[in-house]
MARBANU-53335 format. One record per residue (C-alpha): residue in one letter; x, y, z; residue number from 1. Coordinates in steps of 0.02 Angstrom, whole numbers, plus 50000, padded with zeros to 5 digits. Example, Ala and Ser with C-alpha at 12.3 -4.5 7.8 and 13.67 -1.06 7.14 Angstrom:
% residues 2
ATOM   tiro       x       y       z   lumpa
ATOM      A   50615   49775   50390       1
ATOM      S   50684   49947   50357       2
% end
This chain:
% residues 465
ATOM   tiro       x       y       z   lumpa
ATOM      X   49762   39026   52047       1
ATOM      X   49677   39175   51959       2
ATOM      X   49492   39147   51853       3
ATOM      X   49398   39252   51754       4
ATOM      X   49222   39239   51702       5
ATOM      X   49151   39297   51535       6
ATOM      X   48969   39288   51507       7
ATOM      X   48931   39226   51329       8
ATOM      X   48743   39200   51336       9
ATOM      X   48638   39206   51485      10
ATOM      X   48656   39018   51504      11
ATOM      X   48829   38990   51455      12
ATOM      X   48997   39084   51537      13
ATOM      X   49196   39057   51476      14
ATOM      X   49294   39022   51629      15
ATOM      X   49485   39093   51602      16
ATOM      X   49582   39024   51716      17
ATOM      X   49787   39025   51763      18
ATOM      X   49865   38902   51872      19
ATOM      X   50034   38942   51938      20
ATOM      X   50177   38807   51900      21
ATOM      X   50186   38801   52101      22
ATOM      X   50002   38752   52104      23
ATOM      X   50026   38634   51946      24
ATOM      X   50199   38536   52036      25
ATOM      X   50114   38420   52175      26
ATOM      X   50019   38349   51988      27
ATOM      X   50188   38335   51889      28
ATOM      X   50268   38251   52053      29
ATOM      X   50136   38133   52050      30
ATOM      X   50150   38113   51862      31
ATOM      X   50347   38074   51866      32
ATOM      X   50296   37942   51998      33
ATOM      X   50150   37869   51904      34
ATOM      X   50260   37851   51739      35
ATOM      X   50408   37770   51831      36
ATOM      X   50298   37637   51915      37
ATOM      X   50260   37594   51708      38
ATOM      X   50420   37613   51625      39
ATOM      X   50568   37490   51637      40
ATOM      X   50740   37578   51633      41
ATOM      X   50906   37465   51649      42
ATOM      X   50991   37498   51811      43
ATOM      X   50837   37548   51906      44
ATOM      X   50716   37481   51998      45
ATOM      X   50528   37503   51932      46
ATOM      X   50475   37652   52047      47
ATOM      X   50627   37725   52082      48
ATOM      X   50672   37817   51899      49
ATOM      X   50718   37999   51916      50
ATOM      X   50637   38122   51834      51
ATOM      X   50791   38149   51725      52
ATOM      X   50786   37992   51646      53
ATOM      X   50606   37992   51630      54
ATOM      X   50617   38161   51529      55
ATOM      X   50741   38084   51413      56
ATOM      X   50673   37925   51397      57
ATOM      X   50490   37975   51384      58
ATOM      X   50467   38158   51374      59
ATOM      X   50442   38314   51482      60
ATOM      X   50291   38330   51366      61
ATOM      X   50194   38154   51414      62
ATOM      X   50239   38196   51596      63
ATOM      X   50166   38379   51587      64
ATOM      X   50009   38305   51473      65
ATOM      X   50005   38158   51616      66
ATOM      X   50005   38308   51753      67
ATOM      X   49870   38437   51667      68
ATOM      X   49744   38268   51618      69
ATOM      X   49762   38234   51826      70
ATOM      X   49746   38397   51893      71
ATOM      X   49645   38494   51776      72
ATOM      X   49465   38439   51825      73
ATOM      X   49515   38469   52009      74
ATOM      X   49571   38677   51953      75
ATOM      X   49429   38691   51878      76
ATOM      X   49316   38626   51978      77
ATOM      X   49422   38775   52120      78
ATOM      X   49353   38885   51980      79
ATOM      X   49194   38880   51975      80
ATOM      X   49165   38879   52169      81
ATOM      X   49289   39028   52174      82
ATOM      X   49159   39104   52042      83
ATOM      X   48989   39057   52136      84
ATOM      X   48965   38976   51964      85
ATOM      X   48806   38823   51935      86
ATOM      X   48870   38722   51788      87
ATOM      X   48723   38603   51711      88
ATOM      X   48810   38520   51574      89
ATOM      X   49001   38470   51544      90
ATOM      X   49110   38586   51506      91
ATOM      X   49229   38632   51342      92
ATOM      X   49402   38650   51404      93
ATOM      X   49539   38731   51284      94
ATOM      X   49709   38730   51371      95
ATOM      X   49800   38889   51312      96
ATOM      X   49978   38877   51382      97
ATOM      X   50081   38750   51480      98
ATOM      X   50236   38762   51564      99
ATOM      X   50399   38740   51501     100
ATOM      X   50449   38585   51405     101
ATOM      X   50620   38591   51462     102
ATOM      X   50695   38619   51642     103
ATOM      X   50688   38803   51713     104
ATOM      X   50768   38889   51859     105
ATOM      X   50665   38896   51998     106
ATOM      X   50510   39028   51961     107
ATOM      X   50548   39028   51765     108
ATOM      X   50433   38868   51732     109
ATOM      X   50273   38954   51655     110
ATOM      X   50114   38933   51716     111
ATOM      X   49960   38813   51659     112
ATOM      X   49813   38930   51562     113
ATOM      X   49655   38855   51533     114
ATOM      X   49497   38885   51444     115
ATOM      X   49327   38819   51496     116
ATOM      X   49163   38857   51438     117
ATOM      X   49005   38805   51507     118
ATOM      X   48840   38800   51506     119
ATOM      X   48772   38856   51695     120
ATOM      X   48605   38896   51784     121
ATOM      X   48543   39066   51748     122
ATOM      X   48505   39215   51872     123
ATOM      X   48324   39218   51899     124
ATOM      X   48242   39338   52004     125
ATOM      X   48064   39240   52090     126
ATOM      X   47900   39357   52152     127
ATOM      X   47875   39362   52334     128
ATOM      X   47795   39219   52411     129
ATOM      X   47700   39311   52526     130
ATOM      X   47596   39381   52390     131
ATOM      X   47537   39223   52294     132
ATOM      X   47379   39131   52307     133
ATOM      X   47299   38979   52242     134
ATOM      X   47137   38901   52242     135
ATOM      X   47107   38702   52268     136
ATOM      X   46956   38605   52255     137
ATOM      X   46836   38578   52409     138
ATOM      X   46875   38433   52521     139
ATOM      X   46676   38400   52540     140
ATOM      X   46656   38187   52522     141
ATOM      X   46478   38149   52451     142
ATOM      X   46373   37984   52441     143
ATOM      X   46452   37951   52270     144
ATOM      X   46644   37965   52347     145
ATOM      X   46598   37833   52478     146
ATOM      X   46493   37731   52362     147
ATOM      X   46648   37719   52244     148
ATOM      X   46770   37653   52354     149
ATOM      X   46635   37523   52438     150
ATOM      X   46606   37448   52236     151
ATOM      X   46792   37463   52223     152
ATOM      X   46813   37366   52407     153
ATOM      X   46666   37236   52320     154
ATOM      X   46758   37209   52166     155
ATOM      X   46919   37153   52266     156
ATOM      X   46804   37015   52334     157
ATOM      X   46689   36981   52181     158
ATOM      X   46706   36820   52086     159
ATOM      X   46697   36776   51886     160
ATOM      X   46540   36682   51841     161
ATOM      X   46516   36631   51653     162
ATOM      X   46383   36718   51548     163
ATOM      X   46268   36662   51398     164
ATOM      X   46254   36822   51321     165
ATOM      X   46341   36956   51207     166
ATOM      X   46496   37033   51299     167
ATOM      X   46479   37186   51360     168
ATOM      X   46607   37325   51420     169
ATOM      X   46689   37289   51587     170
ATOM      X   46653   37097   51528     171
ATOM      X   46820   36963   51546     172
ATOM      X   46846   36866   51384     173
ATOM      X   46934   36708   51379     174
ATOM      X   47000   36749   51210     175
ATOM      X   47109   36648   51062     176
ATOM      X   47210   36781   50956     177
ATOM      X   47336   36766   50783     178
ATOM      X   47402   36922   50691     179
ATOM      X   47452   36906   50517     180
ATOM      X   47553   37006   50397     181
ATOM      X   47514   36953   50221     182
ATOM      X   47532   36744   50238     183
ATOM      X   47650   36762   50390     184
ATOM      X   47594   36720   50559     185
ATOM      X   47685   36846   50660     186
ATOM      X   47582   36828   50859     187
ATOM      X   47486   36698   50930     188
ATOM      X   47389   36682   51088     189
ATOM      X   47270   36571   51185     190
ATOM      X   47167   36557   51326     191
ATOM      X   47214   36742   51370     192
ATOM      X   47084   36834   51494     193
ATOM      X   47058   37019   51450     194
ATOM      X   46931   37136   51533     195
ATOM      X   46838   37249   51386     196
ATOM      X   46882   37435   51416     197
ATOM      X   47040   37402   51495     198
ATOM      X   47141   37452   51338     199
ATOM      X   47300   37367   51379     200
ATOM      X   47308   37247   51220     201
ATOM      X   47279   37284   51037     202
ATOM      X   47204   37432   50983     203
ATOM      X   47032   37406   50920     204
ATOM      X   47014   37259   51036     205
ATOM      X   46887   37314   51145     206
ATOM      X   46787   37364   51014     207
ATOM      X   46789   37196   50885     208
ATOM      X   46733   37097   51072     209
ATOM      X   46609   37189   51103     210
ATOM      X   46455   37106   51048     211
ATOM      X   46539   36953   51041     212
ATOM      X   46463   36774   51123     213
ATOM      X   46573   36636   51182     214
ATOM      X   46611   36534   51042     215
ATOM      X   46607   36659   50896     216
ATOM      X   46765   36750   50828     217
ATOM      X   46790   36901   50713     218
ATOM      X   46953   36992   50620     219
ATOM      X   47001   37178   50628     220
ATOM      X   47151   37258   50571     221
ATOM      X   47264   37354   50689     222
ATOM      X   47437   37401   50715     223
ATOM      X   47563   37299   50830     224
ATOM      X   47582   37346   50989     225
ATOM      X   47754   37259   51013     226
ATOM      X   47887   37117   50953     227
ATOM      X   47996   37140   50795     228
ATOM      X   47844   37212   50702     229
ATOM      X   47800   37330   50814     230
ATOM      X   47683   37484   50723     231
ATOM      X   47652   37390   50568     232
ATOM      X   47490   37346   50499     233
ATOM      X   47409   37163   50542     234
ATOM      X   47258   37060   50532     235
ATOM      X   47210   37012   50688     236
ATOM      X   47075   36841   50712     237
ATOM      X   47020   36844   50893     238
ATOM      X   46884   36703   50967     239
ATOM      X   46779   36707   51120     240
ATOM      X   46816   36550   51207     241
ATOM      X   46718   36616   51352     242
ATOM      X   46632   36775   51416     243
ATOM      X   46624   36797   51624     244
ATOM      X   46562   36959   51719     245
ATOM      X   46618   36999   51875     246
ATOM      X   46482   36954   52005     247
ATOM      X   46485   37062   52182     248
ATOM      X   46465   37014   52340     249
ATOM      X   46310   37088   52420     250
ATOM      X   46352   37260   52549     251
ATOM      X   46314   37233   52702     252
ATOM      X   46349   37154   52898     253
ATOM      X   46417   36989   52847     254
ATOM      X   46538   37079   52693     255
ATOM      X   46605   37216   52817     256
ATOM      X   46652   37061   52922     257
ATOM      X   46719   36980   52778     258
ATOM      X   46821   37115   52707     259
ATOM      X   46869   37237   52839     260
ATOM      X   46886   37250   53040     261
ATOM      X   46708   37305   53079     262
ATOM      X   46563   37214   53102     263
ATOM      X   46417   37331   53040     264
ATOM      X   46416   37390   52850     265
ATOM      X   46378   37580   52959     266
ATOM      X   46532   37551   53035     267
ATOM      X   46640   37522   52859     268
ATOM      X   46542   37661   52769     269
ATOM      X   46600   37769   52891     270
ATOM      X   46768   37710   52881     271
ATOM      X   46754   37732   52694     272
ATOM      X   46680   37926   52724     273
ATOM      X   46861   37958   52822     274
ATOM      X   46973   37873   52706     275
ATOM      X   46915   37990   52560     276
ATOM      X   46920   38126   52652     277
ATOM      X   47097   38119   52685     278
ATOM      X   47131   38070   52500     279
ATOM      X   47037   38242   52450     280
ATOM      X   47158   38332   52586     281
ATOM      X   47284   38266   52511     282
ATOM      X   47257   38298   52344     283
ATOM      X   47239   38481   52393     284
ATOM      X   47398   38469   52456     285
ATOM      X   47456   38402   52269     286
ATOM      X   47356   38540   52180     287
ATOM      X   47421   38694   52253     288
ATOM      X   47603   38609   52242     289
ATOM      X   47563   38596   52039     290
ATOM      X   47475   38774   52043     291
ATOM      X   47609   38833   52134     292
ATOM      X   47721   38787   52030     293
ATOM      X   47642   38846   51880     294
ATOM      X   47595   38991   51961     295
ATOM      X   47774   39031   51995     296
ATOM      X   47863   38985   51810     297
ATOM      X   47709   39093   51730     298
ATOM      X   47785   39239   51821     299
ATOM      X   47975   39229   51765     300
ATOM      X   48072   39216   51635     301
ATOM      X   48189   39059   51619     302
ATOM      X   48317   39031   51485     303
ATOM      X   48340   38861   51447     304
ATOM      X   48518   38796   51384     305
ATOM      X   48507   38717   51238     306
ATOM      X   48681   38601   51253     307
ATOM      X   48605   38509   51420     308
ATOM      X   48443   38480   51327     309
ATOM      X   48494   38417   51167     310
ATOM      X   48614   38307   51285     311
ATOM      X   48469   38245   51351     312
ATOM      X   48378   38231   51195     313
ATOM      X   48494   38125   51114     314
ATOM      X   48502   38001   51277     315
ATOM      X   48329   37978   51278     316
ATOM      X   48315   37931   51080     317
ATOM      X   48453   37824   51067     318
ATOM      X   48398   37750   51234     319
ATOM      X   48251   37705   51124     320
ATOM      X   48326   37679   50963     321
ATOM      X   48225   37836   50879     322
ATOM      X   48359   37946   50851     323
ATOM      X   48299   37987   50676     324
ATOM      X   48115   38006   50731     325
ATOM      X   48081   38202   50706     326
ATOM      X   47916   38194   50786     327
ATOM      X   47952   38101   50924     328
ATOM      X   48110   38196   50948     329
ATOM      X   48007   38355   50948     330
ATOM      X   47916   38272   51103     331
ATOM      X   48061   38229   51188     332
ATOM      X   48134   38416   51156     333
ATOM      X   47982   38513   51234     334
ATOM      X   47988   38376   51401     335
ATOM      X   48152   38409   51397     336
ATOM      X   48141   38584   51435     337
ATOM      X   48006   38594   51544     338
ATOM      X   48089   38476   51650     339
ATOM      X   48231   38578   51667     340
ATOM      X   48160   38755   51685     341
ATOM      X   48067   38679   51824     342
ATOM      X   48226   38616   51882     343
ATOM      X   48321   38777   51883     344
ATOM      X   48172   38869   51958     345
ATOM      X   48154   38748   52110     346
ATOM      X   48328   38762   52138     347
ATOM      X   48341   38944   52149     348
ATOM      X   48171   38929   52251     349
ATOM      X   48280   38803   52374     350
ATOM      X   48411   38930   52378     351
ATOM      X   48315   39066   52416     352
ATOM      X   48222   39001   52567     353
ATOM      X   48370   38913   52617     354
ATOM      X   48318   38733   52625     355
ATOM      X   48409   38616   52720     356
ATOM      X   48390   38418   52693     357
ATOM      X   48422   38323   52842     358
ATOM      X   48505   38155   52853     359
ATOM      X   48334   38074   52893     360
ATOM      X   48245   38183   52767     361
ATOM      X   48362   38090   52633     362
ATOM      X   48360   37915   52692     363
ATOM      X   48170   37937   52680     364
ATOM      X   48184   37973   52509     365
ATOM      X   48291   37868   52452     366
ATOM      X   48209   37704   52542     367
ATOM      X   48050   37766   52479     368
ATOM      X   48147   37748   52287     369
ATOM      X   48213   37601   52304     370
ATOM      X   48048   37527   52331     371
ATOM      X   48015   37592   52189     372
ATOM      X   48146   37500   52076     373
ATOM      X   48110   37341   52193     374
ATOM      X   48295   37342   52270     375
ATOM      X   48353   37324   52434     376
ATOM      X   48385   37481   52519     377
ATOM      X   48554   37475   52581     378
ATOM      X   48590   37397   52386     379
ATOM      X   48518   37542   52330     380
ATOM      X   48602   37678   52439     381
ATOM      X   48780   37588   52407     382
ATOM      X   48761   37597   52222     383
ATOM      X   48701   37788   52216     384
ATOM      X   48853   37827   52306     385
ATOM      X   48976   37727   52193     386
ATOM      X   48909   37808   52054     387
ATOM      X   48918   37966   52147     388
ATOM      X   48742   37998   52121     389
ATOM      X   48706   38042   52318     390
ATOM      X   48732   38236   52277     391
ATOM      X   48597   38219   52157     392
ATOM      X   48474   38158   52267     393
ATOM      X   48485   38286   52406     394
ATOM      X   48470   38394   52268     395
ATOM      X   48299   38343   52223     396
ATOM      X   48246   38318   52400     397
ATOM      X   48284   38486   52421     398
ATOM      X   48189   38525   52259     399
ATOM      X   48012   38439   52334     400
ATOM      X   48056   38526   52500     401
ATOM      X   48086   38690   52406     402
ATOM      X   47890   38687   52359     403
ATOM      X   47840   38613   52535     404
ATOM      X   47903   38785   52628     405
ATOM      X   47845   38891   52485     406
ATOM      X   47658   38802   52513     407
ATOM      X   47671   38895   52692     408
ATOM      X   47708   39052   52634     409
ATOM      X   47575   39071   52506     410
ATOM      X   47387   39086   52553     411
ATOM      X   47280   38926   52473     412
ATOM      X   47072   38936   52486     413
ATOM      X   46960   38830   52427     414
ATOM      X   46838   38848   52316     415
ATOM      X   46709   38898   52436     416
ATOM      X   46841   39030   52499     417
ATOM      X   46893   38924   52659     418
ATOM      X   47083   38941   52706     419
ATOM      X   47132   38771   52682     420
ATOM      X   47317   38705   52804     421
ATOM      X   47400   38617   52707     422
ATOM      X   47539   38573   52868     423
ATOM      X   47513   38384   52883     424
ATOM      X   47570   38361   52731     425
ATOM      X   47691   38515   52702     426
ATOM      X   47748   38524   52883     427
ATOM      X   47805   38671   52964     428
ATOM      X   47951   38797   53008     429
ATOM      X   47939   38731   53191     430
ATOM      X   47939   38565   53122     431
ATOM      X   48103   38604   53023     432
ATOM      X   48198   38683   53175     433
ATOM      X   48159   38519   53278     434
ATOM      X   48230   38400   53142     435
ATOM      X   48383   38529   53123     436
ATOM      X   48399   38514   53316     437
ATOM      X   48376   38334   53316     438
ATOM      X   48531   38285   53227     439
ATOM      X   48617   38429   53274     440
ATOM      X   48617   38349   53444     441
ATOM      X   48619   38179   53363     442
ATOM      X   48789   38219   53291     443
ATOM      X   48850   38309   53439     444
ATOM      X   48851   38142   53566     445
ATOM      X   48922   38047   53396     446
ATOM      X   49068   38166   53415     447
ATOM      X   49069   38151   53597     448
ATOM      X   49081   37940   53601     449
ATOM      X   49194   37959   53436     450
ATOM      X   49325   38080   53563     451
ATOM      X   49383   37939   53689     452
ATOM      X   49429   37810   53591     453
ATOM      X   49521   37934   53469     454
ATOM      X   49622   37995   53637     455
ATOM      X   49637   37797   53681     456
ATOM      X   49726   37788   53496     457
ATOM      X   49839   37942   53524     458
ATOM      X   49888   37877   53722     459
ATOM      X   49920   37699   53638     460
ATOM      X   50013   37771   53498     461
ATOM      X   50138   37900   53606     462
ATOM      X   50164   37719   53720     463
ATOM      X   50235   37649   53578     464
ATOM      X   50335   37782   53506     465
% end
């Protein structure tokens, strides 16, 4: 099979490619065969038609269009590996030239030509690693970090207690809602509990309860959050039915009993002081991955192709039923592409340092998604791989991993100027090697077990021959 590539733009090539009719016959074979299992022909058996009588009775041209349909994704998928080529998007094939319609002598039955173009990943050329540098935030916990997560550990065990006064911000309303349009009721609730400040209702909520005593109401007019009237204008009546604050338990020896494993409020404080500490650490670890990152597409060049994100585009809007929303779609466009620069940046960063992803290294991830969508693992694994979506995955491990190694070749300070490591949560080469020997040796004794019963098969099978 000869290919040629053309570059059209710098993110889109035309793949010319010629299959020989040698190459093309084990597809036609299998096309005569397919065809005859369909067909009824008097006087022969369903599978057993010749090709002869196929051609007359349906066509040399349905079997070669049978035969090119079959084989064609799997030449030009030869293609672009034979090329070194990175498609992103689906490709535009043209088929030029088939072989004969008719029976030829042997070596007179043309060849297949094909077309294909394509949009791929571009040639990018990344800035050494070795001369980067970002700066994180300090890791220093103060009185106010520790104080933070002790209210936060105090509201888990606080309890609502009624109030006789105004509501206030942070205040839970028992609250009585209806939204009108014009005469139409269009929403109704009752006896809903909603914390002021929270912001997860109506817009202009918060702000019409505010001030508000249990037992008065007011109206405001806002637009609707959801239902078949979503974003148009309503009036809105809300009531106070109730107003409750949240009441705290008091800190000290008897609620670090009551809420943790230590018995002295110094003992959970201290606890507390640790726990943000390693939250800061690893949100250090999160900021130099984003500066990084930003770091590194600020310092190159990436054409985008357009095909794979208007592709993308359009799934997203008609996934939400917005395809004629301009503004939105404007949105959508600019995510769209910064998605997949950083895409084909990370990639070529993967390929560059030669990331590997381990079998454990994906499992990892891909339990750690399927939490995610609430499924059960092995459900989840089993219907990534029917969709042949497995691929895809190591490709984005690969991706996170891709920044992980670059994070140990760059040098990342602090504020203060300390050199902060950053290898408990990026890892390290050595740490790579051991995995990498792991299952190497893993798959080694798999082999090894695997090799006796396979020569148990063969002895078995030459006993019976």
């Amino acid at each position: 099979m000869k290919s040629a590539v053309e570059t059209l733009e710098p993110t889109k090539v035309k793949l010319t490619v010629e299959v020989t009719y040698d190459e093309l016959k084990p597809s036609i074979d299998h096309a005569y065969k397919h065809i005859a299992e369909q067909v009824t022909v008097p006087g022969f058996r369903k599978g057993k038609v010749p090709p002869r009588i196929i051609d007359q009775r349906v066509g040399r041209p349905a079997v070669l269009e049978h035969a090119i349909n079959e084989g064609l994704s799997g030449f030009y998928a030869e293609a672009v590996r034979e090329n070194a080529l990175r498609p992103l998007g689906q490709p535009d094939v043209q088929v030029t030239k088939v072989p004969g319609l008719t029976a030829a002598p042997q070596g007179e039955e043309g060849e297949l030509h094909f077309t294909a173009e394509v949009e791929v990943r571009p040639e990018i050329t990344l800035p050494a690693l070795d001369g980067l540098a970002v700066q994180v935030d300090d890791v220093a916990v103060d009185d106010e970090d520790v104080q933070g997560r002790l209210d936060a550990l105090r509201e888990r065990f606080g309890s609502l207690v009624g109030v006789d006064r105004p509501a206030v911000e942070g205040d839970y309303v028992v609250l009585d809602l209806t939204a009108t349009i014009g005469d139409e009721q269009v929403d109704q609730v009752s006896g809903v509990s909603y914390q002021i400040g929270s912001g997860n209702m109506l817009e202009g909520l918060d702000e019409a309860l505010t001030g508000l005593s249990a037992g008065e109401s007011t109206t405001f007019e806002t637009a609707l959050a959801g239902g078949e009237r979503a974003g148009e204008q309503a009036q809105v009546s809300v009531t106070a039915t109730a107003v409750k604050e949240r009441q705290l338990p008091e800190a000290d020896d008897e609620f670090a009993q009551l809420a943790s494993e230590f018995d002295t409020l110094e003992e959970l404080t201290a606890d507390l002081r640790e726990q943000a500490a390693r939250i800061k650490a690893s949100n250090q670890a999160v900021q130099a991955r984003d500066l990084l990152l930003e770091q590194l597409v600020e310092a190159v060049e990436i054409p985008v192709p357009s095909g794979v994100v208007e592709a993308e585009v359009h799934r997203h809007l008609e996934g939400e039923g917005r395809l004629e929303d301009d503004e939105h779609r404007a949105e959508v466009t600019e995510q769209a592409q910064t998605a997949l620069r950083n895409q084909i940046l990370l990639d070529t960063l993967a390929e560059q340092l030669e990331v590997k992803v381990g079998q454990g290294e994906l499992i990892d991830y891909l339990v750690n998604a399927s939490r995610q969508y609430g499924m059960d693992p092995n459900t989840f694994i089993r219907t990534l791989d029917e969709q042949g979506q497995i691929p895809a995955m190591v490709a984005e491990v690969a991706r996170s991993k891709a920044l992980a190694v670059a994070l140990r070749r760059i040098t990342v300070t602090e504020q203060s100027g300390a050199t902060v490591d950053l290898s408990e949560f990026v890892g390290s080469d050595e740490d790579d090697a051991a995995i990498e020997q792991a299952e190497a040796e893993a798959g080694a004794a798999e082999d090894a077990q695997a090799q006796p019963v396979a020569d148990e098969a063969g002895e078995q099978d030459d006993a019976k021959a």
